[in-house]
C-alpha positions as CSV (number, residue, x, y, z in Angstrom):
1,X,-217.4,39.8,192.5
2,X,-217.2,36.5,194.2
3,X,-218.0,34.8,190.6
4,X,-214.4,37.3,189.2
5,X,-212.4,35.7,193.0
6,X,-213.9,31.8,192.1
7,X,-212.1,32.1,188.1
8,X,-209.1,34.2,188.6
9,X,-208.1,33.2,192.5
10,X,-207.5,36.5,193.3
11,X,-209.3,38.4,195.7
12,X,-209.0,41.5,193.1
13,X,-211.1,42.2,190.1
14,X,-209.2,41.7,186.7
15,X,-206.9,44.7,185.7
16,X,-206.3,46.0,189.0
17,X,-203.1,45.6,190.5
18,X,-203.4,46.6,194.1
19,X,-205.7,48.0,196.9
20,X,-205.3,50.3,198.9
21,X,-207.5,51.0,202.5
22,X,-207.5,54.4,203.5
23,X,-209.8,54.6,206.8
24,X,-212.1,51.9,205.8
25,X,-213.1,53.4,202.2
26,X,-211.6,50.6,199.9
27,X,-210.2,52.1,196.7
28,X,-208.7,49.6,193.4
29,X,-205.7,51.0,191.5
30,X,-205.6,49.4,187.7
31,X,-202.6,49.1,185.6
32,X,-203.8,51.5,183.3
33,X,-203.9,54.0,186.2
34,X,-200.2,53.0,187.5
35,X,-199.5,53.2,183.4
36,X,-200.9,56.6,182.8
37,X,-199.1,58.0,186.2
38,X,-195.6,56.1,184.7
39,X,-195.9,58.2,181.3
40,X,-196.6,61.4,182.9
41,X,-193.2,61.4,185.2
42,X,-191.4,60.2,181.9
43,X,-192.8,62.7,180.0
44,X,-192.0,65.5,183.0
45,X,-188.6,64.4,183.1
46,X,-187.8,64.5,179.5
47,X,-189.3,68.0,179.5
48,X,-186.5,69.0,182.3
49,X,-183.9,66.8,180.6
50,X,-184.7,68.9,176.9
51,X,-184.6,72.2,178.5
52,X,-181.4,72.2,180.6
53,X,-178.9,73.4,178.4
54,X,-175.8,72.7,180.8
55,X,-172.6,72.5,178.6
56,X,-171.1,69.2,179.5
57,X,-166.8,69.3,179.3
58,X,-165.9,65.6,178.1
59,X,-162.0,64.8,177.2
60,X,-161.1,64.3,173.7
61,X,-158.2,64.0,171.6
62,X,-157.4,65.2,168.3
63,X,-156.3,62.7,165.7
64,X,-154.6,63.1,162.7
65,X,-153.0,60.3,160.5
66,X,-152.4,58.9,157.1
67,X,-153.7,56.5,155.5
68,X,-152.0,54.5,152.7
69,X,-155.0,53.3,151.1
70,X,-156.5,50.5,149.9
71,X,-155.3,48.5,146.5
72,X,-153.6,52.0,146.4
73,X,-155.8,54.0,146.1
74,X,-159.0,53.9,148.1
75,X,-159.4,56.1,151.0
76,X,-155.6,57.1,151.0
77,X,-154.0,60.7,152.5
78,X,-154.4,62.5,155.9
79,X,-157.5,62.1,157.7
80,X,-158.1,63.9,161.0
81,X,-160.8,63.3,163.3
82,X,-162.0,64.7,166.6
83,X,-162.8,61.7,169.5
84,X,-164.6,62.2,172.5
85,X,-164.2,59.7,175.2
86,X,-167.1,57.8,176.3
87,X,-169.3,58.4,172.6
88,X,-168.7,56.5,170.2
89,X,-169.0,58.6,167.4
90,X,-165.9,60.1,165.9
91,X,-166.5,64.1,164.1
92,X,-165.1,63.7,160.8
93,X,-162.6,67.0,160.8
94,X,-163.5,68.2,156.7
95,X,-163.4,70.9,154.3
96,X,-164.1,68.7,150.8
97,X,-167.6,69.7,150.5
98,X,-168.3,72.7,148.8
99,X,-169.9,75.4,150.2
100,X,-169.4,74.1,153.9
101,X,-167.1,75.6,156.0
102,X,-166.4,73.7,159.4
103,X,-166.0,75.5,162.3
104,X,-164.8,73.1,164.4
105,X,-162.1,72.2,161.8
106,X,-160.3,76.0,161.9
107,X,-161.2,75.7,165.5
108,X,-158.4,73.2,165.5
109,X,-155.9,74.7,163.2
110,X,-156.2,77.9,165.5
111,X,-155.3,76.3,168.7
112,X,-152.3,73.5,167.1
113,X,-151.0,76.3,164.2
114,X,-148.3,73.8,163.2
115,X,-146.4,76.8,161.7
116,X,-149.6,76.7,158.7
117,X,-152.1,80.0,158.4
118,X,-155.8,78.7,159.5
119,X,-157.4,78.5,156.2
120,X,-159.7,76.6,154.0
121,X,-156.6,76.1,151.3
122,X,-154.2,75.0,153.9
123,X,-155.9,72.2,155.9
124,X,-154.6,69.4,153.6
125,X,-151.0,70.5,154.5
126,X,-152.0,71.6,158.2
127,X,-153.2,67.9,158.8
128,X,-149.7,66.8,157.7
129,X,-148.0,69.1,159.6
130,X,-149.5,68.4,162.9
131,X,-149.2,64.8,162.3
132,X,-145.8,65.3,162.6
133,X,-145.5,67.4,165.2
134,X,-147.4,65.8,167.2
135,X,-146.5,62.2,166.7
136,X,-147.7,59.4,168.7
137,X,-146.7,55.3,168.2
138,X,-150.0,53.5,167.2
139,X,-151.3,51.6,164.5
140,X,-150.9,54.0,162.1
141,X,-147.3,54.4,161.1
142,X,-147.5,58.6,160.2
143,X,-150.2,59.8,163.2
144,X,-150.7,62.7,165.4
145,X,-152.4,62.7,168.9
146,X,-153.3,65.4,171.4
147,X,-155.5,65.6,174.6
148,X,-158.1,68.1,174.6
149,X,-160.9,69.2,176.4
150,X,-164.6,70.0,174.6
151,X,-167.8,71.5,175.7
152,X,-170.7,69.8,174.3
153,X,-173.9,72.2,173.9
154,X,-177.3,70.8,172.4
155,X,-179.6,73.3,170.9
156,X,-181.1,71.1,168.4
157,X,-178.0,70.0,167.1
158,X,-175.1,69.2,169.5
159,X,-172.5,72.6,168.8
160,X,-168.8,71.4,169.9
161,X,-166.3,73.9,171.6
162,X,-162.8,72.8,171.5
163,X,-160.0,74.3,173.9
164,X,-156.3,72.8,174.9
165,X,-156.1,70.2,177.6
């Protein structure tokens, strides 16, 4: 021990960070102890974080707006998209894939019916529709805009609920 105090100038053996003196009885904590104690409350609080499933209510805004495209063609028509304030992912608002029907999508024709019947076939013109009806100034010249509230639940895979602001 006193060869360990002479090389390192600590009064401490090498890897331990502290002692503690309970009563007289001298006792060494190690980093790999204070290590093994740090992982455990991480891993307890993840456990508690993963299996709360409180909705969380964020404000969002629906966005629709059209795009002119690039050399003409690229990217151009009504896009609509579904941001939530403080993420910074936007939810792409689509029916082009085959087979998938988005929820969240006739979620939002339901609640802003722009005088167009919620269905698949109608969401090209719904999208124009809205825009208009709900047009806003901004960077695109043909956009609409509306505040709205969603509930976020995560089972797995975050499930969105959308309601009017």
């Amino acid at each position: 021990m006193i060869e360990r105090v002479r090389k390192t100038g600590s009064f401490l053996p090498r890897g331990v960070k502290y002692a503690t003196n309970y009563g007289g009885r001298l006792e060494f904590v190690t980093y790999a102890q204070l290590k093994a104690e740090r992982i455990k409350r991480q891993r307890e609080h993840l456990r508690q974080v993963e299996t709360v499933e409180t909705p969380v209510r964020r404000a969002a805004y629906l966005w629709t707006f059209y795009q002119p495209g690039l050399f003409g063609f690229a990217y151009m028509g009504w896009w609509a998209y579904l941001r939530i304030l403080g993420q910074r992912d936007d939810h792409k608002l689509r029916w082009d894939i085959v087979g998938s029907e988005d929820q969240l999508a006739l979620r939002c024709m339901e609640l802003f019916p722009c005088g167009v019947l919620p269905m698949r076939e109608n969401f090209d013109l719904w999208k124009e529709e809205f825009g208009r009806e709900y047009r806003r100034p901004g960077r695109f010249k043909d956009q609409g805009l509306v505040p709205i509230w969603v509930t976020l639940r995560s089972h797995g895979w975050p499930q969105l609920e959308v309601e009017k602001a």
